[in-house]
C-alpha positions in Angstrom: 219.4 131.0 124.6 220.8 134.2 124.3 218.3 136.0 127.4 220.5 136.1 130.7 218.6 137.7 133.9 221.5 137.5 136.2 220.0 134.4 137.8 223.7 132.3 137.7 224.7 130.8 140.9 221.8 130.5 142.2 219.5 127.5 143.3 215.4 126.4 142.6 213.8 123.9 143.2 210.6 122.7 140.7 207.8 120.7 141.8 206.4 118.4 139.6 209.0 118.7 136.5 209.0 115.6 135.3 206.8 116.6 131.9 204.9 119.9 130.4 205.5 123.1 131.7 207.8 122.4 134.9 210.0 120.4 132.7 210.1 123.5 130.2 211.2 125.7 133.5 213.7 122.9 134.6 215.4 123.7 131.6 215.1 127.3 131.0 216.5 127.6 135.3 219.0 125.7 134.0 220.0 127.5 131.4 220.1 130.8 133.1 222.7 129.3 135.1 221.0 128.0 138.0 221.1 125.0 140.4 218.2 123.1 139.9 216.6 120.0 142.0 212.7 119.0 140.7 210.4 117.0 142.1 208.3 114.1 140.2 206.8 111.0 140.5 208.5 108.9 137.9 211.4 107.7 138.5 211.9 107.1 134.3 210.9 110.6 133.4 213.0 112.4 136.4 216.3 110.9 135.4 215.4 111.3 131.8 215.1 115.0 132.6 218.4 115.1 134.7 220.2 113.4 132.1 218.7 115.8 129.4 219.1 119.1 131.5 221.3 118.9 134.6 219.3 119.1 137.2 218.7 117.0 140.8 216.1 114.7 140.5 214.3 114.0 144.1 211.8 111.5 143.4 209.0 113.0 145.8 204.8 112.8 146.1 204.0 116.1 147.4 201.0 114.3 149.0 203.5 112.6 151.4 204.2 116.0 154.1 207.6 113.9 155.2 208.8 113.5 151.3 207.7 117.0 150.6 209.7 118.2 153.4 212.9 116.0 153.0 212.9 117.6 149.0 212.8 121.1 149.8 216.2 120.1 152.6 217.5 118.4 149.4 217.1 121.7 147.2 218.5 123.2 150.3 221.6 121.1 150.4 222.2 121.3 146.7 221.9 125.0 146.8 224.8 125.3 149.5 222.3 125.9 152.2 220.0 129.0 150.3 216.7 128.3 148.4 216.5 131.3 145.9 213.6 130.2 143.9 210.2 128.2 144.5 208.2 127.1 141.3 205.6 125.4 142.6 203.9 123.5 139.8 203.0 119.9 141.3 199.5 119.7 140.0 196.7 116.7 138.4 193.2 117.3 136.8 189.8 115.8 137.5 187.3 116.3 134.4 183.4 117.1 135.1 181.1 119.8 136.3 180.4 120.5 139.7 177.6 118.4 140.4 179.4 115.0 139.0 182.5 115.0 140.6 183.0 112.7 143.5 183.9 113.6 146.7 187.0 111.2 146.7 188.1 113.1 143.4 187.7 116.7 144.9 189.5 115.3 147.9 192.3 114.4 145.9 192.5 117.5 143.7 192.6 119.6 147.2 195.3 117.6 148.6 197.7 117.5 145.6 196.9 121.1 143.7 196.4 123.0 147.0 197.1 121.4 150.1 200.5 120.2 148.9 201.4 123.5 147.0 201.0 125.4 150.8 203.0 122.6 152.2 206.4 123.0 150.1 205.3 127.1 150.2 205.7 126.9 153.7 208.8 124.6 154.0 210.3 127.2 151.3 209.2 130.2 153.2 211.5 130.1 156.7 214.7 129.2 154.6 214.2 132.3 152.0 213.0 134.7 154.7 216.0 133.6 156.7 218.8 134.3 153.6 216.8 137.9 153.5 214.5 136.9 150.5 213.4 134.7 147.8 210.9 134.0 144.8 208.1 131.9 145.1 206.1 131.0 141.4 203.1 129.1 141.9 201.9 127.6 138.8 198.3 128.1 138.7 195.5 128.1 135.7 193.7 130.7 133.8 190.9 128.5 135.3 191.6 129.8 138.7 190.8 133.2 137.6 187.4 132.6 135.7 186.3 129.1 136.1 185.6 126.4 133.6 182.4 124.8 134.2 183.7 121.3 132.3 187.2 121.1 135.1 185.3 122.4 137.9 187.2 120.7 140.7 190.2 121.9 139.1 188.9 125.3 138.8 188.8 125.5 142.5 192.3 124.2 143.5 193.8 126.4 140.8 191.8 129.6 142.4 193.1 128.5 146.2 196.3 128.5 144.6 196.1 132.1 143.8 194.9 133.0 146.9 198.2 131.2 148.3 200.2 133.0 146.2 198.7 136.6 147.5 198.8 135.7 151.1 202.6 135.1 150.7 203.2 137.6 149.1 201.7 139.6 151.6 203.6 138.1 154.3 206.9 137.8 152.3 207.4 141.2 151.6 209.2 142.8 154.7 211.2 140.2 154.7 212.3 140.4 150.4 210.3 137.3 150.0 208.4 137.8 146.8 205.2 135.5 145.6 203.2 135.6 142.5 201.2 133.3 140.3 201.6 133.0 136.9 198.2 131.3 135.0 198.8 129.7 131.9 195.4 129.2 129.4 195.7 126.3 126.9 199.3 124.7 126.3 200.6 122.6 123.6 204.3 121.1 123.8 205.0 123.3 120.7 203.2 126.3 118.6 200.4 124.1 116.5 196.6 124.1 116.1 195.6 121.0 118.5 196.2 121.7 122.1 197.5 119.2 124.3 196.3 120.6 127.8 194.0 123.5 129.7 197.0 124.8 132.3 199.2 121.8 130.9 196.8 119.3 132.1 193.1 118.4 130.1 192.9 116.0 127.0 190.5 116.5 125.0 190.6 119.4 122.3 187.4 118.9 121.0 185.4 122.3 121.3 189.1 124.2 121.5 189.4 127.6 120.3 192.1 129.7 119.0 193.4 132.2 121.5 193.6 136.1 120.0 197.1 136.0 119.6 196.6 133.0 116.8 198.4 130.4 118.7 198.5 128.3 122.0 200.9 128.9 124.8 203.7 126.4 124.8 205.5 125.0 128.1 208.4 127.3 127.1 205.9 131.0 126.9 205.4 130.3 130.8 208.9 129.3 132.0 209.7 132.4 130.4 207.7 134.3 132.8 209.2 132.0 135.4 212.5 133.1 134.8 211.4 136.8 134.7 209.6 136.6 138.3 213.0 134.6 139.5 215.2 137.3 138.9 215.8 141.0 139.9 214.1 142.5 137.1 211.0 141.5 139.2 212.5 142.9 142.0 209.1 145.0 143.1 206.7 142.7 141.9 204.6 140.2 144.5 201.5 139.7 144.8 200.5 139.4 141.2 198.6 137.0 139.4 200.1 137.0 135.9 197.7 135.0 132.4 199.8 133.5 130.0 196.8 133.0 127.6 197.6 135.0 124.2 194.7 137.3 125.3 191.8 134.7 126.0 191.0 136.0 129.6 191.0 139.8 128.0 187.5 139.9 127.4 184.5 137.9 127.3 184.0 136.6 124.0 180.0 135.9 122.9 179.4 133.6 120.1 176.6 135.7 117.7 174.2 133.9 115.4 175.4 135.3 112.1 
């Protein structure tokens, strides 16, 4: 890695960075020199990452408010008492329209996409408006900005998110406390023709089309933009909601009977 955006010395903490995209920004925090504690639900897979990157492991369901809090302390701690950066990327996936999705499934999707993402947001607020600023990154979906019929649950976590991400940023700003989203279209664990997840999360590629650009994002295209949004070359932006989709969400594309 040969990029360096001043971010050395200082501290993040990563929900959900066990696999996919918050385990690509787990590594690319680390490389830029910062501390990093992440958050997951496997126990095998978080110290697999530590091992491989680091980082703190805190073993943590974002559902529970007392483990979510006790995490963001823990980043705290390991940070020497300052919280710099927030990516919060904790996130699961329900697949089916509207109309057949259960209640006890859109439930669920609320509580861990949303309702957990404005509890960590909010434990990571106080600390970074205290120090006199921070970055907040809230992993959202390309989803969340136009909505896919076929993850519909999904697409209305992923849209709450955003509006998370704006109110924050609205709030934060006095106080040098920036938040933005970032929404990543279809990812693959590496640049080939079968994706592997809409937002890093759906399964099945059948009906998948090639992005503009003539490739799929990959974890490592959005924890690019992560690092970007965590250091001072971002200084003056908050607010935004940034597509990592290689030009999908551009324009509406119409299929045309030839």
């Amino acid at each position: 890695m040969t990029v360096r955006l001043r971010l050395e010395g200082r501290s993040a903490l990563v929900t959900g960075g066990t696999s996919g995209i918050g385990r690509a920004c787990v590594a690319r925090l680390r490389e830029e020199g910062m501390t990093v504690s992440f958050t997951g639900r496997s126990r095998a897979r978080g110290e697999a990452v530590a091992r491989e990157t680091g980082a703190t492991f805190v073993e943590c369901d974002h559902r529970d408010r007392a483990a979510s809090d006790r995490a963001v302390e823990g980043a705290l701690e390991a940070g020497g008492d300052r919280l710099d950066v927030l990516v919060a990327n904790a996130g699961i996936l329900f697949q089916g329209p509207i109309e057949a999705t259960p209640e006890a499934a859109f439930r669920e999707l609320l509580e861990v996409n949303l309702t957990s993402l404005f509890r960590v947001a909010r434990a990571s607020f106080g600390p970074m408006r205290a120090q006199g600023g921070g970055s907040m990154i809230h992993i959202a979906s390309d989803a969340g900005i136009r909505a896919v019929h076929e993850i519909a649950a999904y697409s209305v976590t992923k849209a709450g998110a955003i509006a998370v991400a704006e109110l924050f940023g609205a709030e934060g700003a006095p106080y040098g406390v920036r938040s933005n989203a970032v929404c990543p279209g279809d990812i693959v664990p590496g640049v080939q023709a079968t994706p592997a997840g809409h937002g890093d999360h759906a399964e099945d590629p059948a009906g998948w089309v090639l992005p503009p650009s003539g490739r799929f994002g990959t974890g490592a295209d959005v924890a690019a933009i992560v690092a970007w949004l965590a250091s001072d070359e971002s200084a003056h932006v908050t607010g935004a909601t940034l597509r990592i989709d290689g030009g999908t969400g551009a324009a509406m594309r119409v299929a045309t009977r030839a």
